[in-house]
KEFIKOL-266399 format. One line per 2 residues: their letters; for each residue x, y, z of N, C-alpha, C, O. Coordinates in nm, 4 decimals, m for minus. Example, Ala and Ser with C-alpha at 12.3 -4.5 7.8 and 13.67 -1.06 7.14 Angstrom:
BEGIN
AS) 1.3190,m0.5690,0.7800,1.2300,m0.4500,0.7800,1.3200,m0.3300,0.7800,1.4236,m0.3319,0.8465 | 1.2850,m0.2250,0.7080,1.3670,m0.1060,0.7140,1.2900,0.0030,0.7870,1.3409,0.1138,0.8039 .
This chain:
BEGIN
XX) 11.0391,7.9701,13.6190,10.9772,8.0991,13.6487,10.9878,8.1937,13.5290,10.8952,8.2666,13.4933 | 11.0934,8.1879,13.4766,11.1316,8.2757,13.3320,11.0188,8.2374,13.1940,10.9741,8.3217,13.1162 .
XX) 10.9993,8.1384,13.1918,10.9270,8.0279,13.0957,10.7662,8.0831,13.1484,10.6796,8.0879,13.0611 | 10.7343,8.1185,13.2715,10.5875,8.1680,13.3299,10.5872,8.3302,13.2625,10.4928,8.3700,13.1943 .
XX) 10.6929,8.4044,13.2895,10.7150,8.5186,13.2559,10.6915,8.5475,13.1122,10.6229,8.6390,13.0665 | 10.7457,8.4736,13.0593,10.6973,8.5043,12.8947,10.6208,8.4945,12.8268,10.5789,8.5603,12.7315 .
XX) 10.5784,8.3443,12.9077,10.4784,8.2847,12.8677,10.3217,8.3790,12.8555,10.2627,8.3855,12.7477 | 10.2707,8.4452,12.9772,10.2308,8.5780,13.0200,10.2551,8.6652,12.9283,10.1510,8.6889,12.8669 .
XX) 10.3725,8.7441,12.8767,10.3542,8.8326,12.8479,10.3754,8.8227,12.6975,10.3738,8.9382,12.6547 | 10.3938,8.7403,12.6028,10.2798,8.6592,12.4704,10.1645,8.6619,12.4836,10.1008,8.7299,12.4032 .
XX) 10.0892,8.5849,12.5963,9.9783,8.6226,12.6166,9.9013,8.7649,12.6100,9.8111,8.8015,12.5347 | 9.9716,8.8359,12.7203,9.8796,8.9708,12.6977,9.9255,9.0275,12.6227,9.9284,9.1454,12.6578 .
XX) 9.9864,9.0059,12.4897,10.0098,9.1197,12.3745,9.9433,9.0658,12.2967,9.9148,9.1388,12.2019 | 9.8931,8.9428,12.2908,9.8105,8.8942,12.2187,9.6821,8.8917,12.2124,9.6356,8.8717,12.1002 .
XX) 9.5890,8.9100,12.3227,9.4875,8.9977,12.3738,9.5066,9.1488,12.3702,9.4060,9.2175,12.3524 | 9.6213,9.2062,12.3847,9.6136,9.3673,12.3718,9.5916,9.3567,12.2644,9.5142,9.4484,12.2368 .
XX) 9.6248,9.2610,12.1228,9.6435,9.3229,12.0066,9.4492,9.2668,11.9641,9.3731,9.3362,11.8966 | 9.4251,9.1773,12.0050,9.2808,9.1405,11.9394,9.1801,9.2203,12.0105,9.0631,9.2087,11.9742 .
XX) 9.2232,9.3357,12.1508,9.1497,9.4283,12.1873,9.1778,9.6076,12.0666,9.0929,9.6912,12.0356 | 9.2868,9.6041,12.0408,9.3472,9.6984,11.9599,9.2200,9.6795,11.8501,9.1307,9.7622,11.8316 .
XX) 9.2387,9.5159,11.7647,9.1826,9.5017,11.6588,9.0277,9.5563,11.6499,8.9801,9.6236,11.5584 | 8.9602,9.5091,11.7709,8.7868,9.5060,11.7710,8.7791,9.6367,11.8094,8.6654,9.6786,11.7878 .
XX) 8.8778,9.7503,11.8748,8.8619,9.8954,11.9233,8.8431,9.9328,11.7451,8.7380,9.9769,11.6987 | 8.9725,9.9034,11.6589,8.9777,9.9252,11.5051,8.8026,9.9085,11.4850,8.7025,9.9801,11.4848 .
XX) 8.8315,9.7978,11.4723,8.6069,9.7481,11.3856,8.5437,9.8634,11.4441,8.5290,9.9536,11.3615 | 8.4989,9.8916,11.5666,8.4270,9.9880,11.6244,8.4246,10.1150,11.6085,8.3253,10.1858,11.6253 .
XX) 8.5356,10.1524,11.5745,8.5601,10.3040,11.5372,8.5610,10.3089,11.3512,8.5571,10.4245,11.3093 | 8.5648,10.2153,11.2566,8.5555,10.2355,11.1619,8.4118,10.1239,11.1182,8.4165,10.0551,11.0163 .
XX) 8.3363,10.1227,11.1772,8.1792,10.0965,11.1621,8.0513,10.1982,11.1809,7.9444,10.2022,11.1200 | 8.1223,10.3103,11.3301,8.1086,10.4425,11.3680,8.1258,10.5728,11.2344,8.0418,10.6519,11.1916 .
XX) 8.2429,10.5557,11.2036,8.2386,10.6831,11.0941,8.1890,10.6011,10.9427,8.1748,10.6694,10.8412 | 8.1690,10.4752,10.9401,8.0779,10.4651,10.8540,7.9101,10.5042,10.8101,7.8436,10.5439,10.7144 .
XX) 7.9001,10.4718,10.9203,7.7831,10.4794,10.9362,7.7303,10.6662,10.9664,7.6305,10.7316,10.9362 | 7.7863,10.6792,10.9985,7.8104,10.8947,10.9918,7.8132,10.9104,10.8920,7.7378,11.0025,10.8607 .
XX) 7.9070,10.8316,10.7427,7.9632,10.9081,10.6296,7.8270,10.8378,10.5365,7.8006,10.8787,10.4234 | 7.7337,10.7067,10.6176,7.6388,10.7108,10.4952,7.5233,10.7514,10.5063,7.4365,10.7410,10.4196 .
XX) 7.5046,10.8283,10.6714,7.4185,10.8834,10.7139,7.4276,11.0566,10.6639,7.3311,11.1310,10.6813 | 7.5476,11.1010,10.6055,7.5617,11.2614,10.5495,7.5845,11.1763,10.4163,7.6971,11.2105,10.3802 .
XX) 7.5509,11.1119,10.3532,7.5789,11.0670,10.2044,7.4318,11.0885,10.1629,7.4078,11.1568,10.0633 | 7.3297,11.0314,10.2372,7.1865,10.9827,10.2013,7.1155,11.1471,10.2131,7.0502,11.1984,10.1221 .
XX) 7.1427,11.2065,10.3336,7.1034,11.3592,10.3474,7.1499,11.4347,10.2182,7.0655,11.4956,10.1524 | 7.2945,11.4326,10.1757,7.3358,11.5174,10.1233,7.3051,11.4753,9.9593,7.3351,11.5605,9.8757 .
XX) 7.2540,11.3633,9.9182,7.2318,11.3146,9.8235,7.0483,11.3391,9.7940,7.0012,11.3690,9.6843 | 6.9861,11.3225,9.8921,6.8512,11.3498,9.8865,6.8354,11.5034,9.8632,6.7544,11.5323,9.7751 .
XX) 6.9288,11.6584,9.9569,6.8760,11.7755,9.9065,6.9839,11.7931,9.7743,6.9669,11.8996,9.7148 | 7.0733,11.7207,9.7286,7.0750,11.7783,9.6016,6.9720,11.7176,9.4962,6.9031,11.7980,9.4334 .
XX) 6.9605,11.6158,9.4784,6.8588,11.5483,9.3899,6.6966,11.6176,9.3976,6.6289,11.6217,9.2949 | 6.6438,11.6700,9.5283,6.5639,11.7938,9.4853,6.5810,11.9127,9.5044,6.4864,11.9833,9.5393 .
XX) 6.7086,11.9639,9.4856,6.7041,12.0711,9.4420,6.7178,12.1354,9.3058,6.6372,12.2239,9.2770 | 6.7944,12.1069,9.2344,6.8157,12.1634,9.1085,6.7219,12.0483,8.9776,6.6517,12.0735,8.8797 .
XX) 6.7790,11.8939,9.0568,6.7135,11.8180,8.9427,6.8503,11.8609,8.7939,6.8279,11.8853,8.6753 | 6.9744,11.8549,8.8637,7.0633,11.8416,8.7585,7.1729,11.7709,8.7483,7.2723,11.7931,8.6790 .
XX) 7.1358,11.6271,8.8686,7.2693,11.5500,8.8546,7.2730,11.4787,8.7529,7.1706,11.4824,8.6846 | 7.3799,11.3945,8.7068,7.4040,11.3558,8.5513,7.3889,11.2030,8.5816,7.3991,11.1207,8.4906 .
């Protein structure tokens, strides 16, 4: 019964942790995609505005 017990709870830390992992991917695919969506905006009105990046 002890040997079921552990056995179990290896298990679900091992699924908590590959749910932990793919929550990780999801939330840093999210602010990627934000930081290249204000990269492309913020890169397009400076490039016509002044016409003085180097």
């Amino acid at each position: 019964m002890g040997g079921l017990a552990i056995l179990l709870l290896i298990l679900a830390l091992i699924i908590g942790g590959i749910g932990l992992f793919v929550e990780a991917l999801w939330w840093l695919l999210i602010i990627s995609v934000v930081l290249l969506i204000a990269g492309a905006i913020f890169g397009r009105s400076r490039s016509r505005g002044g016409g003085t990046s180097v």
